[in-house]
N, C-alpha and C positions, 0 to 999 in steps of 0.2 A: 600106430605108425603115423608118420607124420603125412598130413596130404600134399602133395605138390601139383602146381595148377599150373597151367603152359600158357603162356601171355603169348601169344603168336601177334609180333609186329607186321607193319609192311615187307619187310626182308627179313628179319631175325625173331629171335624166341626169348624171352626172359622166363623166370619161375617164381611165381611166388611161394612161398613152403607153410605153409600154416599147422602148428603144432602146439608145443609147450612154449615155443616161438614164433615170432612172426616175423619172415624175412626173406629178403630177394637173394637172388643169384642172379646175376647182369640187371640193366635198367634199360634195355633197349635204347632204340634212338628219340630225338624229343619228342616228335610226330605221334610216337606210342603211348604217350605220359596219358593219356583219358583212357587207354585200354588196362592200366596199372591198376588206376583212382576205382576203376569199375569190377576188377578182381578182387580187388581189397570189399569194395563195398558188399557186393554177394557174398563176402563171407564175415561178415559182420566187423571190420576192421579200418582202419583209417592209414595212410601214409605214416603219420604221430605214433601210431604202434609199431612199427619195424623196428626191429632192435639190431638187427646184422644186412648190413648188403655185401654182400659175396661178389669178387668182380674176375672171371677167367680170364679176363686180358684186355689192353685198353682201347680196343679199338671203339670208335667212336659209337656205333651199331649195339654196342655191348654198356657205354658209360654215358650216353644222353640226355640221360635224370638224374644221374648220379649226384651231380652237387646240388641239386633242387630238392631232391629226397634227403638228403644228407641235414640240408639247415632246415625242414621240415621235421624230419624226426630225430637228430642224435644219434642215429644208429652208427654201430661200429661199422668201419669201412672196411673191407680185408682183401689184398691184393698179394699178387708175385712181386720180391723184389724188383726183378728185372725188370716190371712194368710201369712202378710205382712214379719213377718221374714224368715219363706222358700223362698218367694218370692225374698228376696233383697239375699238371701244367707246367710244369719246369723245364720241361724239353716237348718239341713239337714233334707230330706225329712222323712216321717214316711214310713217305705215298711210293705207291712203286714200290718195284723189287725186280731183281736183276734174275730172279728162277725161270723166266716166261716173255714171251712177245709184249704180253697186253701188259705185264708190271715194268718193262723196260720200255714203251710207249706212255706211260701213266708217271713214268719219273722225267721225262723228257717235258710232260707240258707247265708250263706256269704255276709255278707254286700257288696263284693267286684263282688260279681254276679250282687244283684240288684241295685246299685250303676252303671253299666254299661249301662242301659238302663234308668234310673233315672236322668243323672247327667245335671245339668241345670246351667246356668252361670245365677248370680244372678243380677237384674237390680232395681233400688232404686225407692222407690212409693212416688208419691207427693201426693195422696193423699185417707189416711185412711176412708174407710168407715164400721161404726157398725149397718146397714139400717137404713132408712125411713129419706133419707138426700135428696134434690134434687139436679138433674147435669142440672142445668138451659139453657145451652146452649144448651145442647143435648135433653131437653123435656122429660128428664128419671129421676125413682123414684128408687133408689138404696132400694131391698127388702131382709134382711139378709134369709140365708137358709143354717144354718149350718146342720149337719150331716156326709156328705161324708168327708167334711175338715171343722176346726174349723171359718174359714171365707168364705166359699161358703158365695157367693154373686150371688143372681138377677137383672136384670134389668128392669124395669118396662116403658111402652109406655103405658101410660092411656086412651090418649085420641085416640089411633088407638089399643086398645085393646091386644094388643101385650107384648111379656117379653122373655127376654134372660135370660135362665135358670140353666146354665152351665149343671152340672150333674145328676142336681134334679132328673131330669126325662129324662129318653133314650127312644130312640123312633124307634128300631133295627126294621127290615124285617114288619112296620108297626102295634109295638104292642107295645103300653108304656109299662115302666117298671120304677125300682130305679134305683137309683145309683151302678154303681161297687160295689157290700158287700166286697170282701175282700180289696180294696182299700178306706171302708169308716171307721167311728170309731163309731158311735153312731145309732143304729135303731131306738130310742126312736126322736131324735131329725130329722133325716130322714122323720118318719110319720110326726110330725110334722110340718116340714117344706113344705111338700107336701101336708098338708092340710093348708096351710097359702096360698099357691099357687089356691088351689079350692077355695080357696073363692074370688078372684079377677074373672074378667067376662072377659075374655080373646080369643080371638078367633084361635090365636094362640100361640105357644110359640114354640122357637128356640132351642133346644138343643144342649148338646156341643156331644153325639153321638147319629147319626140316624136323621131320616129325621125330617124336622120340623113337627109340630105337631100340626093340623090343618085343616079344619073351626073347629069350636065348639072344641077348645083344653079343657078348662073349664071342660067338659063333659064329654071328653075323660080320663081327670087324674081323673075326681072325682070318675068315674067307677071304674077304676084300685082300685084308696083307698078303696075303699066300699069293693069290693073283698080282697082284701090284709089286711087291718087292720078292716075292720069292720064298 
């Protein structure tokens, strides 16, 4: 089975996967890029060996190194359509969101504010996924979960129970929760997405903040929904 190692940034989490492959699931923010170089190196491997970066969605926090790691190793880039043109830099990021007080104070200030802490150098995806696609090499089931962004992407490990989940679910000070509200756009598709996720038998699942989330993850998200939506 393959090892997955938890990059824990200042805010967020990336994964390195070390297997029959070598390769990330998100890249963190740039701040994290020596916490990356240092996971790879304890385990006998360099940036130049990543063959796949996995991206759940593009917010900045999740694609930081993305295009540094990208012309460093070749590795295939694999994203949600829906995300893909923030991702490549063709379209700017959304700041704000009208779900909450603090995303509808966050849209209201100067672009040239959150633009400073937002701004991502954009790197080109080879390849679109709209879920339930398989990445054969890797043994993963690419599971769509929009909400928070309109291509949030899962990843799915079936046969070891397991899913990288980006922002679906946080899992802060040991208490699942959602996604960022005022960095997402849709609550309706959120529940959703979070209830597509309870229905796989999962024992754990990796988030992109707070610890993983697990044994019996399954149980632990399906609780949260039951409380939260009903």
């Amino acid at each position: 089975m393959d090892e997955i190692i938890r990059i824990a940034g200042p805010i967020e989490n990336c994964y390195l996967v070390k297997g029959d492959h070598c390769y990330l699931v998100d890249t963190g923010i740039s701040k994290a890029r020596k916490r990356i170089d240092k996971a790879l190196q304890e385990r006998g491997a360099k940036p130049q060996d990543l063959t796949h970066i996995l991206i759940t969605h593009y917010h900045v926090d999740h694609t930081g190194n993305l295009a540094d790691l990208k012309r460093l190793s070749g590795a295939k880039i694999v994203a949600g359509a829906g995300d893909i043109p923030y991702i490549q830099g063709d379209k700017p990021p959304d700041l704000g969101s009208d779900l909450n007080r603090l995303g509808r104070f966050l849209r209201k200030l100067p672009r040239s504010i959150t633009m400073s802490y937002q701004k991502c150098e954009g790197a080109p995806v080879d390849m679109s996924l709209v879920g339930g696609e398989t990445l054969e090499e890797l043994g993963l089931e690419a599971i769509a979960l929009p909400g928070h962004t309109p291509g949030g992407m899962g990843f799915l490990d079936r046969a070891n129970r397991r899913a990288f989940v980006g922002d679906m679910v946080s899992n802060y000070f040991g208490r699942v929760g959602p996604p960022t509200i005022c960095a997402s756009y849709s609550l309706e598709e959120i529940e959703a997405s979070m209830r597509r996720l309870v229905e796989l038998d999962l024992d754990h699942m990796y988030p992109g903040h707070g610890r993983i989330i697990g044994p019996g993850a399954t149980r632990l998200v399906a609780e949260y929904v039951k409380k939260k939506f009903g």
